[in-house]
Phi, psi and omega in degrees: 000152186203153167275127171242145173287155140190125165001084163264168175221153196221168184243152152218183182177105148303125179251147173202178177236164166246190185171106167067028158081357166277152168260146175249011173182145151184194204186136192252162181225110174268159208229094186239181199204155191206190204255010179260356183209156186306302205294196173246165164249163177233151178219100168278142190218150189068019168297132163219148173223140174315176188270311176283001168236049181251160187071026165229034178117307176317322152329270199292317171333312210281320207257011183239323187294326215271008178272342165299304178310278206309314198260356164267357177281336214099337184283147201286314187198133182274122194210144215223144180233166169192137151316122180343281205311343175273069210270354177277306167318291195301329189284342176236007136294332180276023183263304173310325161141348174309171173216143195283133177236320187183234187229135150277123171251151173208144199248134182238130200249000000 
């Protein structure tokens, strides 16, 4: 038996805010596809916001625009990871409207 390849290709499309000619926040939305559904999925990643403008709004923009770019993209479903530790972020994708779906695991190479 042998593994065989074959090639997919994905989209991304970076979101951010500036302020004073810096940028202070973003997030990225990769756009993939798989042989089980018509559409793409979308997978967010890298949301940031600088330390000195975090709590004031910037965070939930990034994460309600970059969900609009998923449903004007098509996608079927959106899926966003985070560290245990970080529970203010979670409080504020599930505010937004996430569910807790499962666990991540990863190997870093």
């Amino acid at each position: 038996m042998k593994v065989e390849t074959k090639e997919i290709h994905a989209k991304g499309v970076k979101l951010f805010v500036m302020k004073d000619g810096k940028e202070i926040g973003r997030a990225y939305l990769y756009l993939m596809h798989n042989d089980l559904h018509e559409k793409p999925f979308g997978f967010m990643e890298d949301v940031f916001v600088e330390e000195e403008h975090r709590k004031s709004g910037i965070g939930t923009l990034l994460v309600n625009a970059l969900i609009e770019e998923a449903k004007k993209r098509g996608c079927y479903k959106l899926v966003g990871t985070s560290r245990y530790e970080r529970t203010k972020v979670h409080e504020l994708y599930t505010k937004i409207g996430f569910k807790d779906h499962g666990k991540e695991f990863r190997i870093d190479f």
